[in-house]
Biopython code that builds the backbone (N, CA, C, O; Angstrom):
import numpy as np
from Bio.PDB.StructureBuilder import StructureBuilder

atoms = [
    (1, "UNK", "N", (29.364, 11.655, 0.308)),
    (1, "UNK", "CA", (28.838, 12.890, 0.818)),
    (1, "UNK", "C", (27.322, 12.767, 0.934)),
    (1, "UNK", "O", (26.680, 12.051, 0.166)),
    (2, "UNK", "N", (26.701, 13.561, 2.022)),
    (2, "UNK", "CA", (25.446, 13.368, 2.075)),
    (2, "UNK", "C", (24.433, 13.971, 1.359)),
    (2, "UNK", "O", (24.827, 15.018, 0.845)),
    (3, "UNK", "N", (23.471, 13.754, 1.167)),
    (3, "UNK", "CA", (22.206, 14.721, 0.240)),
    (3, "UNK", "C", (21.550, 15.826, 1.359)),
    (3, "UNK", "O", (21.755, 15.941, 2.567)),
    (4, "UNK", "N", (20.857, 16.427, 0.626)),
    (4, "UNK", "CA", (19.794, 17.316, 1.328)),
    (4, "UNK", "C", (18.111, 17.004, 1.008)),
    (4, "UNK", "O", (17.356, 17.049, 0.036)),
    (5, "UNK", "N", (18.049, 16.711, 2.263)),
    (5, "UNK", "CA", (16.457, 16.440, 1.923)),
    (5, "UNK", "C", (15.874, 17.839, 2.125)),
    (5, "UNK", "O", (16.584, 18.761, 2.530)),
    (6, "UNK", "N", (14.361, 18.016, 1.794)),
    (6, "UNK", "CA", (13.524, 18.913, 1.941)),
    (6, "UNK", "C", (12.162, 18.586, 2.207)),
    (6, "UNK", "O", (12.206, 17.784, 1.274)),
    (7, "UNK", "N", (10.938, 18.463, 2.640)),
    (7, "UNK", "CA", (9.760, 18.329, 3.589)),
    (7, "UNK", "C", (9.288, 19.054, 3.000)),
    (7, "UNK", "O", (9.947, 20.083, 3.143)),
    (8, "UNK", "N", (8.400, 19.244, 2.283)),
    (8, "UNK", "CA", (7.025, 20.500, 1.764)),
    (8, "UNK", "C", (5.840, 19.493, 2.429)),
    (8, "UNK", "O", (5.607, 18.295, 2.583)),
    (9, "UNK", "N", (5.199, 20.945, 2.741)),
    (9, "UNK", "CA", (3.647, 20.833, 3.875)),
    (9, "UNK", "C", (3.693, 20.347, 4.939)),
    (9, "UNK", "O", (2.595, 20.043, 5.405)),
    (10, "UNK", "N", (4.660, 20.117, 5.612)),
    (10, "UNK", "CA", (4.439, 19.071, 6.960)),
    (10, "UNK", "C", (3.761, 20.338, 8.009)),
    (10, "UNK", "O", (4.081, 21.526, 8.056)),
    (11, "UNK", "N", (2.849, 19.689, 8.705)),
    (11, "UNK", "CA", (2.276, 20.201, 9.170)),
    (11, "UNK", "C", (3.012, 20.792, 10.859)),
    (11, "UNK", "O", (3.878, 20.202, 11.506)),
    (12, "UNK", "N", (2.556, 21.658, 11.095)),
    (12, "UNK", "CA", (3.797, 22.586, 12.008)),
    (12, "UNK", "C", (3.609, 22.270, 13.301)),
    (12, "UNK", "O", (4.328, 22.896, 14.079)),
    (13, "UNK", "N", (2.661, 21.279, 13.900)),
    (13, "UNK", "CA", (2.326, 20.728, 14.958)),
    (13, "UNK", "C", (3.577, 19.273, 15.002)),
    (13, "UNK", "O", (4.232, 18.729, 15.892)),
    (14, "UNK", "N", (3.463, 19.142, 13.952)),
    (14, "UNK", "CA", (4.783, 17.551, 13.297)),
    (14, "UNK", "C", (5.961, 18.337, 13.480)),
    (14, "UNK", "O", (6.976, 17.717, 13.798)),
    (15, "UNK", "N", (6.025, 19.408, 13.362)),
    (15, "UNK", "CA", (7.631, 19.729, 13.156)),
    (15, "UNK", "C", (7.892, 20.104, 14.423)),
    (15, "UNK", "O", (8.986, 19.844, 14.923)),
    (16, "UNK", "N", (6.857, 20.807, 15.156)),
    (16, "UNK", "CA", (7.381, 20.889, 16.910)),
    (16, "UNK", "C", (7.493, 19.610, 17.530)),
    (16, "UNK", "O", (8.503, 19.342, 18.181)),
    (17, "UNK", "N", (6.820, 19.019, 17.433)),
    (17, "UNK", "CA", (6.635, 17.507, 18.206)),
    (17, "UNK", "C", (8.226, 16.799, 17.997)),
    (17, "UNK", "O", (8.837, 16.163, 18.856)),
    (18, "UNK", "N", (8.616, 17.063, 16.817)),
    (18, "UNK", "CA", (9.966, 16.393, 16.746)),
    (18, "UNK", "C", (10.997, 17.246, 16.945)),
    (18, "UNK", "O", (12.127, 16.829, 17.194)),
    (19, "UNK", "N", (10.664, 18.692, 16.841)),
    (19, "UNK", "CA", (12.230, 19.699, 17.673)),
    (19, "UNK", "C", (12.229, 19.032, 19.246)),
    (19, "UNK", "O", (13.217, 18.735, 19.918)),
    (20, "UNK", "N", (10.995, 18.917, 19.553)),
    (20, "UNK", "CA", (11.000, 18.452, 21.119)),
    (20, "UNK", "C", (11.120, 17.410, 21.357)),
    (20, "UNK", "O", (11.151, 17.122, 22.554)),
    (21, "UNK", "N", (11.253, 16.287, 20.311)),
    (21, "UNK", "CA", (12.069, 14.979, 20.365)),
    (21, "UNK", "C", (13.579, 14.851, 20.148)),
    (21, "UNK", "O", (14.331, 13.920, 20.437)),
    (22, "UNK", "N", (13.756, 15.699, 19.726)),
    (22, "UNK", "CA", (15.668, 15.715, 19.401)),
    (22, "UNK", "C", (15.483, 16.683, 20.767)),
    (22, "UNK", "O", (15.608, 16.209, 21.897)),
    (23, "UNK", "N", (15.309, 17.467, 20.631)),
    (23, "UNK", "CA", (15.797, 18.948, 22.456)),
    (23, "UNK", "C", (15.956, 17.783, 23.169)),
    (23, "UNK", "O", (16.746, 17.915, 24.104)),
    (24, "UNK", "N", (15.351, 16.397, 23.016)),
    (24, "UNK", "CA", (14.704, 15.800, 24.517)),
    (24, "UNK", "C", (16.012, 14.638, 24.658)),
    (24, "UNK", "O", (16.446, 14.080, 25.666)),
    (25, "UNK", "N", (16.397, 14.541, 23.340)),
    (25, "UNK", "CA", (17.867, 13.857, 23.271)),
    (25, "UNK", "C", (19.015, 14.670, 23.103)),
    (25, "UNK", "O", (20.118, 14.287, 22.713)),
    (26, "UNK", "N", (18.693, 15.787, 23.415)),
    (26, "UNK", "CA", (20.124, 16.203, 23.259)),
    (26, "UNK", "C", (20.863, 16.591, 21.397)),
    (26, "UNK", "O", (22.020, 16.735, 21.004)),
    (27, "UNK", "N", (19.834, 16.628, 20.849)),
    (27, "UNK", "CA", (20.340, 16.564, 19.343)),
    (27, "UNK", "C", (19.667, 17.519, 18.676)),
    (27, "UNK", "O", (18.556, 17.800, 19.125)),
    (28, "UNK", "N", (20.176, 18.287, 17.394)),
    (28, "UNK", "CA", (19.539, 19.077, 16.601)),
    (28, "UNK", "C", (18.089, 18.274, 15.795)),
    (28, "UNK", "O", (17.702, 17.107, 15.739)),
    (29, "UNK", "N", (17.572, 19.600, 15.236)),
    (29, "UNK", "CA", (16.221, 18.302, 14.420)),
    (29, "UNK", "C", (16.966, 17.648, 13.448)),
    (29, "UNK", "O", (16.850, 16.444, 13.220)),
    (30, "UNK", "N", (17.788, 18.456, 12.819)),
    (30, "UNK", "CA", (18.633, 17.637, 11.702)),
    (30, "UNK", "C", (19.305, 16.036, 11.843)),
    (30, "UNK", "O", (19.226, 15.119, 11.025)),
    (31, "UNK", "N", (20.196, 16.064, 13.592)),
    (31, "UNK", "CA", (20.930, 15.011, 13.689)),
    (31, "UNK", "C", (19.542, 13.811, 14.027)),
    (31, "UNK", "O", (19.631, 12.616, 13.745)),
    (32, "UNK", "N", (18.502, 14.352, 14.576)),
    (32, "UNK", "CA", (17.449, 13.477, 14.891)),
    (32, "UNK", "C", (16.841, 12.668, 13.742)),
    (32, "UNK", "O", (16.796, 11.445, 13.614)),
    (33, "UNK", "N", (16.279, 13.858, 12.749)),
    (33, "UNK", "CA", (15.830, 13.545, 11.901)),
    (33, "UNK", "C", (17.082, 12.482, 11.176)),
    (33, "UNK", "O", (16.831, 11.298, 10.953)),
    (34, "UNK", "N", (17.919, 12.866, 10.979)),
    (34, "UNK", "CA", (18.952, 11.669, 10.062)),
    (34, "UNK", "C", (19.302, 10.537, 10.508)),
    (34, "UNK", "O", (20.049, 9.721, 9.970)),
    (35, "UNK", "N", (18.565, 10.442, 11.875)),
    (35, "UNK", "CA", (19.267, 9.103, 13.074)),
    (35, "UNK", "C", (17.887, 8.155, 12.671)),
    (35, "UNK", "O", (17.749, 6.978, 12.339)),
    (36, "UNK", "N", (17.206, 8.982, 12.820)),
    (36, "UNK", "CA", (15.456, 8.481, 12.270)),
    (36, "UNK", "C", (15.171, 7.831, 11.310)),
    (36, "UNK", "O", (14.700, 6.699, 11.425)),
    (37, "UNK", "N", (15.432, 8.502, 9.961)),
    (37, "UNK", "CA", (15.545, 8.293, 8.990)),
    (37, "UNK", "C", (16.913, 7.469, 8.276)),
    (37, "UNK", "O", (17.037, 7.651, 7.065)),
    (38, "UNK", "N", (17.685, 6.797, 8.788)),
    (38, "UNK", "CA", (18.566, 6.321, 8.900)),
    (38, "UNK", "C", (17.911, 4.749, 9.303)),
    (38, "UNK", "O", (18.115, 3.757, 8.604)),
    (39, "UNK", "N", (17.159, 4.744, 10.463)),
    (39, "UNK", "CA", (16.849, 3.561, 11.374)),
    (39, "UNK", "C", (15.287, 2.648, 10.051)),
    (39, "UNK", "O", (15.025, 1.549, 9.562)),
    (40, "UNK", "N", (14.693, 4.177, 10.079)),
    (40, "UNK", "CA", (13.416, 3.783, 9.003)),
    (40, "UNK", "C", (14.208, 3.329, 7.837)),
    (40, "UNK", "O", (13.301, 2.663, 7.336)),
    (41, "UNK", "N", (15.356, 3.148, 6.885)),
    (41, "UNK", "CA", (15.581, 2.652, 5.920)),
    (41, "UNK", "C", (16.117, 1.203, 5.974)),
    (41, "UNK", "O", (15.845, 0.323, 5.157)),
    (42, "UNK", "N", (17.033, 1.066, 7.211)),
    (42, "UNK", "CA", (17.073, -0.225, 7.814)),
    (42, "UNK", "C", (15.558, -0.984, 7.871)),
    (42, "UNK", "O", (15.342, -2.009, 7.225)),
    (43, "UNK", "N", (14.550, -0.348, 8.724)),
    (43, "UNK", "CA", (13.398, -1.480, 8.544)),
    (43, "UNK", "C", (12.980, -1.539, 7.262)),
    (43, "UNK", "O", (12.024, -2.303, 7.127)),
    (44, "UNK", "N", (13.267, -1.125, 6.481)),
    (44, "UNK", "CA", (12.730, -0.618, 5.052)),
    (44, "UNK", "C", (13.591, -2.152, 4.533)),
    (44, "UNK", "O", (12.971, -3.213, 4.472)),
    (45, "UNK", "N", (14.771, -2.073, 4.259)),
    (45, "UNK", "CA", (15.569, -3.406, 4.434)),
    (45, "UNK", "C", (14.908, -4.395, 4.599)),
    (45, "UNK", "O", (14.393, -4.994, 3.655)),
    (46, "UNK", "N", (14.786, -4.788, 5.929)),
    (46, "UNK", "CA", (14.407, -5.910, 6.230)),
    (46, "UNK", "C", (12.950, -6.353, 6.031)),
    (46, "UNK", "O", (12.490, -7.469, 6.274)),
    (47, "UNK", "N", (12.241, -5.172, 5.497)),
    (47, "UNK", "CA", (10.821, -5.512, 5.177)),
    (47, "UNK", "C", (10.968, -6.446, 3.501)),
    (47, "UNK", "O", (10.420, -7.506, 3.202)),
    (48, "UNK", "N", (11.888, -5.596, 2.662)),
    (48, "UNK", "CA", (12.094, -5.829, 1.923)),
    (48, "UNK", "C", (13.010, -7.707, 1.531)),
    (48, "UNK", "O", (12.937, -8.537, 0.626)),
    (49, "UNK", "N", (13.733, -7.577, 2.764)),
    (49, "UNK", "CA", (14.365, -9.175, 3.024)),
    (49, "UNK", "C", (13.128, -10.049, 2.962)),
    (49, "UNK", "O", (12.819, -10.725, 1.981)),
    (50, "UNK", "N", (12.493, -9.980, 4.020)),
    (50, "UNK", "CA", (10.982, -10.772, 4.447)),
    (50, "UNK", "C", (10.136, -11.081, 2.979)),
    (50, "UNK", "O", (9.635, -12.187, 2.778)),
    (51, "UNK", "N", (10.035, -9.879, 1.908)),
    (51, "UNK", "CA", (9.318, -10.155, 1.118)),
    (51, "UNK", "C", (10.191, -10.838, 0.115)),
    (51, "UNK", "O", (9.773, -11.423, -0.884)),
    (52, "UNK", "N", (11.171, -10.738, 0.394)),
    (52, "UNK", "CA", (11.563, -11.779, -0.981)),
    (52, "UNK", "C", (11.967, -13.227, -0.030)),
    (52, "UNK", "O", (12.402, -14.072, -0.813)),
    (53, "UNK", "N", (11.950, -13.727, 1.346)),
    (53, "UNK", "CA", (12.064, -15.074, 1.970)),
    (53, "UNK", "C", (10.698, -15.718, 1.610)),
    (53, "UNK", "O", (10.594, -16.924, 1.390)),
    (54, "UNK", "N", (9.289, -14.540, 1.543)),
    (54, "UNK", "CA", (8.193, -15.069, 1.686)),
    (54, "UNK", "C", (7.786, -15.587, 0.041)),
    (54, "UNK", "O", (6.999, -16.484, -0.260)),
    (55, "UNK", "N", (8.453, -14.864, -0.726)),
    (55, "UNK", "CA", (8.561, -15.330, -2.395)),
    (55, "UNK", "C", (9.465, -16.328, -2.550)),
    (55, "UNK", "O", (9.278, -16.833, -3.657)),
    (56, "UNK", "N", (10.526, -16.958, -1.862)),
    (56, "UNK", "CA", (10.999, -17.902, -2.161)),
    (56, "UNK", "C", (10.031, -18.968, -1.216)),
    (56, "UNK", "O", (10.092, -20.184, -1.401)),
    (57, "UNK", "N", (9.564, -18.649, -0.677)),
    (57, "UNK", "CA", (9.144, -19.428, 0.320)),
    (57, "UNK", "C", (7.568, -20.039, -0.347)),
    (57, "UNK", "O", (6.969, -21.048, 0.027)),
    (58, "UNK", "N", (7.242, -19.262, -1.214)),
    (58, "UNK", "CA", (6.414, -19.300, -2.387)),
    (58, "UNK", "C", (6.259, -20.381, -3.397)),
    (58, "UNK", "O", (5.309, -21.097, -3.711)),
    (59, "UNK", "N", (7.485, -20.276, -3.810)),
    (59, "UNK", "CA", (7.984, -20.986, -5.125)),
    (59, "UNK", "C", (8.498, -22.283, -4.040)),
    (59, "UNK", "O", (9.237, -23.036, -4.674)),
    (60, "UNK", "N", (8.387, -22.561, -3.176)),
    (60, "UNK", "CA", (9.162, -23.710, -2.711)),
    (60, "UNK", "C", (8.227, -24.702, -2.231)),
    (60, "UNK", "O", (8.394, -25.919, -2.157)),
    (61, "UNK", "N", (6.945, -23.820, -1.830)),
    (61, "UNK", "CA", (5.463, -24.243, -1.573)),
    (61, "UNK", "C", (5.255, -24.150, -0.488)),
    (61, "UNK", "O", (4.411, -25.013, -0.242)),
    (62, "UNK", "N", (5.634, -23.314, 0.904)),
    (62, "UNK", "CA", (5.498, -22.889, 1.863)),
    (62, "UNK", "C", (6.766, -22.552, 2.702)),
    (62, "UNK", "O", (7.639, -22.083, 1.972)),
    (63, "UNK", "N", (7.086, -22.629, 3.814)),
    (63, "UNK", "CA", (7.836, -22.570, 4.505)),
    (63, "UNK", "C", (9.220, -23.625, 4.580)),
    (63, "UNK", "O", (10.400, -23.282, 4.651)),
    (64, "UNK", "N", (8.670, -24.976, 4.540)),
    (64, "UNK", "CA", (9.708, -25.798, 4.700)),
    (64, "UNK", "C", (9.128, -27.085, 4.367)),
    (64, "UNK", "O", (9.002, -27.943, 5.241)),
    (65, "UNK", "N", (8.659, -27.340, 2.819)),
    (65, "UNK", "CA", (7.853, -28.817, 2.318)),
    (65, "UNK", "C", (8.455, -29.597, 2.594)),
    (65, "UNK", "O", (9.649, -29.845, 2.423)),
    (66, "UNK", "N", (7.228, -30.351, 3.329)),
    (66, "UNK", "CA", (7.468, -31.857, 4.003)),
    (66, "UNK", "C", (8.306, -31.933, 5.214)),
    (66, "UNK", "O", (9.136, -32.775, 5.557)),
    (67, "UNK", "N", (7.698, -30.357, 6.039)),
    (67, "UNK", "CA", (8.569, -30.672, 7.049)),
    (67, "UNK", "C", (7.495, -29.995, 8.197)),
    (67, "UNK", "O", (7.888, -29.116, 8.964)),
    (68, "UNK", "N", (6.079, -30.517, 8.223)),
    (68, "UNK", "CA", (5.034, -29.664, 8.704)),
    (68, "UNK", "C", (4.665, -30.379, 10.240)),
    (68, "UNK", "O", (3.998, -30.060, 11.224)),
    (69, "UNK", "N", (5.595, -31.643, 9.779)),
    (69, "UNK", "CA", (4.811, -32.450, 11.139)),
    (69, "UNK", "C", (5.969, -32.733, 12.066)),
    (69, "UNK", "O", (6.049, -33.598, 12.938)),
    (70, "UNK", "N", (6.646, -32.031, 11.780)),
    (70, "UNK", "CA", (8.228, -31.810, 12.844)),
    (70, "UNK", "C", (7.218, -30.573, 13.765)),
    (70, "UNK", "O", (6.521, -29.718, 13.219)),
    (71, "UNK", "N", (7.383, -30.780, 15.345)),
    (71, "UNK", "CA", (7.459, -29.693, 16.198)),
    (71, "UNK", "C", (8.334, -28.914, 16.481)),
    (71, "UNK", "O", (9.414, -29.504, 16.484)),
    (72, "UNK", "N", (8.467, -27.421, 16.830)),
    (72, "UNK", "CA", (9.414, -26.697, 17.728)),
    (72, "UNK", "C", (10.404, -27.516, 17.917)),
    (72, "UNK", "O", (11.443, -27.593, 17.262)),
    (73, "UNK", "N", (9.902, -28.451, 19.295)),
    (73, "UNK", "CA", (10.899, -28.690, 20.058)),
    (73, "UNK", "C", (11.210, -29.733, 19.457)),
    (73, "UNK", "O", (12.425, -29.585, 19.587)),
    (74, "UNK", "N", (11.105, -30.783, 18.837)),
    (74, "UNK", "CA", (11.727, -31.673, 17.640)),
    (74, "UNK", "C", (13.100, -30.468, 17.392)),
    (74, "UNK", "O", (14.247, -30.592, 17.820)),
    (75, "UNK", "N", (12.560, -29.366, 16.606)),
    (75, "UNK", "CA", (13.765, -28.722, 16.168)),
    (75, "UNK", "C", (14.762, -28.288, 16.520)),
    (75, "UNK", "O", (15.764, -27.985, 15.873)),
    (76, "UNK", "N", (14.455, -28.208, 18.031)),
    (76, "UNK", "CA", (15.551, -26.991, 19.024)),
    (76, "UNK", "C", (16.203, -28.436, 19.325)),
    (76, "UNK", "O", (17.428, -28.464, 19.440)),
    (77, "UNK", "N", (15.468, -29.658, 19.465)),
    (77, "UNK", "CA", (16.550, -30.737, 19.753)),
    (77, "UNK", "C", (17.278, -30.858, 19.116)),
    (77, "UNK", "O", (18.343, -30.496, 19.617)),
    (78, "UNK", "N", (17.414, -31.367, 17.701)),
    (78, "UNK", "CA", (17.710, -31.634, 16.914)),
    (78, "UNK", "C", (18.965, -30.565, 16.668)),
    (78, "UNK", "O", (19.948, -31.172, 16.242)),
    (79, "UNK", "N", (19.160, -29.354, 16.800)),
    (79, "UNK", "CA", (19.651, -27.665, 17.025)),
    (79, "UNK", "C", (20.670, -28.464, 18.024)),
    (79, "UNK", "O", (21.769, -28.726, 17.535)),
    (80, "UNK", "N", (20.432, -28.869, 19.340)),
    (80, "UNK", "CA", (21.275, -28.953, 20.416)),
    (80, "UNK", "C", (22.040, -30.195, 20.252)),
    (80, "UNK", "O", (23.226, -30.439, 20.477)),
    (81, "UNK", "N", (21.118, -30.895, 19.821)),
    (81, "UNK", "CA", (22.480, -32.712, 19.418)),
    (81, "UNK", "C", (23.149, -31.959, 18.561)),
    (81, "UNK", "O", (24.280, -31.894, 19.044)),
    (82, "UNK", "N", (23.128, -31.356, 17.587)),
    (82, "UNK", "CA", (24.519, -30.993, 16.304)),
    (82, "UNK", "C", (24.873, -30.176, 17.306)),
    (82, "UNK", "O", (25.872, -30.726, 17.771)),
    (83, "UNK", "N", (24.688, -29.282, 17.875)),
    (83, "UNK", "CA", (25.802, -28.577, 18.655)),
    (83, "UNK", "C", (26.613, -29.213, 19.630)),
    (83, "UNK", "O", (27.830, -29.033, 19.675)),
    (84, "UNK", "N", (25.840, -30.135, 20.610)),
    (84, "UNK", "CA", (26.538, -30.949, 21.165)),
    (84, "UNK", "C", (27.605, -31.888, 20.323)),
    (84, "UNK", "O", (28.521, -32.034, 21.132)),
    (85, "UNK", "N", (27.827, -32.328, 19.578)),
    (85, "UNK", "CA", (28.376, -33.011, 18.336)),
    (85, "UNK", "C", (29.926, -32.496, 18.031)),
    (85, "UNK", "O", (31.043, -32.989, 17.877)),
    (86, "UNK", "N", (29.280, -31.178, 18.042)),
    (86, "UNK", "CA", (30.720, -30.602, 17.980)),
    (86, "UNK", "C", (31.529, -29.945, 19.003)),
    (86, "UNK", "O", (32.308, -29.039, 18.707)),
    (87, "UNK", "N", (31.403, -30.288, 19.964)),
    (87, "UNK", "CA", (32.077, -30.140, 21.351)),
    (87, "UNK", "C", (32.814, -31.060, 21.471)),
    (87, "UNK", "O", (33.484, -31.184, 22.497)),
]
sb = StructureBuilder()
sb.init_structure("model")
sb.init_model(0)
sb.init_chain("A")
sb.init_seg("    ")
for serial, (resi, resn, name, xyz) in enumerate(atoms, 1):
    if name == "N":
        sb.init_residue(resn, " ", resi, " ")
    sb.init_atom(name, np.array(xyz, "f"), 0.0, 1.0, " ", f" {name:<3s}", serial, name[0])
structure = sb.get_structure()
């Protein structure tokens, strides 16, 4: 079941701006606001993914040690022979 949020002080210029962003989709402020806030916890996610790749990525001593003098396209080759491989 869902919660109820509540907003104290938002300023009333913010709260029209977004009735007239849901009116403008077709949606209540409520369904807007929860589609919104729904999407912002997803990036919230993946911000949160990033910071713990960039902490392992940390402890490992960068990105990919001892693998600095491989190019791109070294890699995407390398990507397309194993795929080719398995055809």
């Amino acid at each position: 079941m869902g919660v109820t949020v509540q907003v104290r002080d938002l300023d009333a210029d913010v709260q029209e701006r977004l009735r007239k962003a849901a009116a403008q989709e077709g949606l209540s402020l409520s369904a807007f606001l929860r589609r919104e806030l729904t999407e912002l916890a997803r990036d919230l996610e993946v911000r949160e993914r990033a910071g713990q790749e960039t902490t392992l990525q940390a402890m490992l001593g960068g990105p990919l040690p001892g693998l600095d003098h491989i190019s791109t396209q070294e890699i995407v080759d390398i990507i397309h022979e194993g795929r080719s491989e398995l055809l």
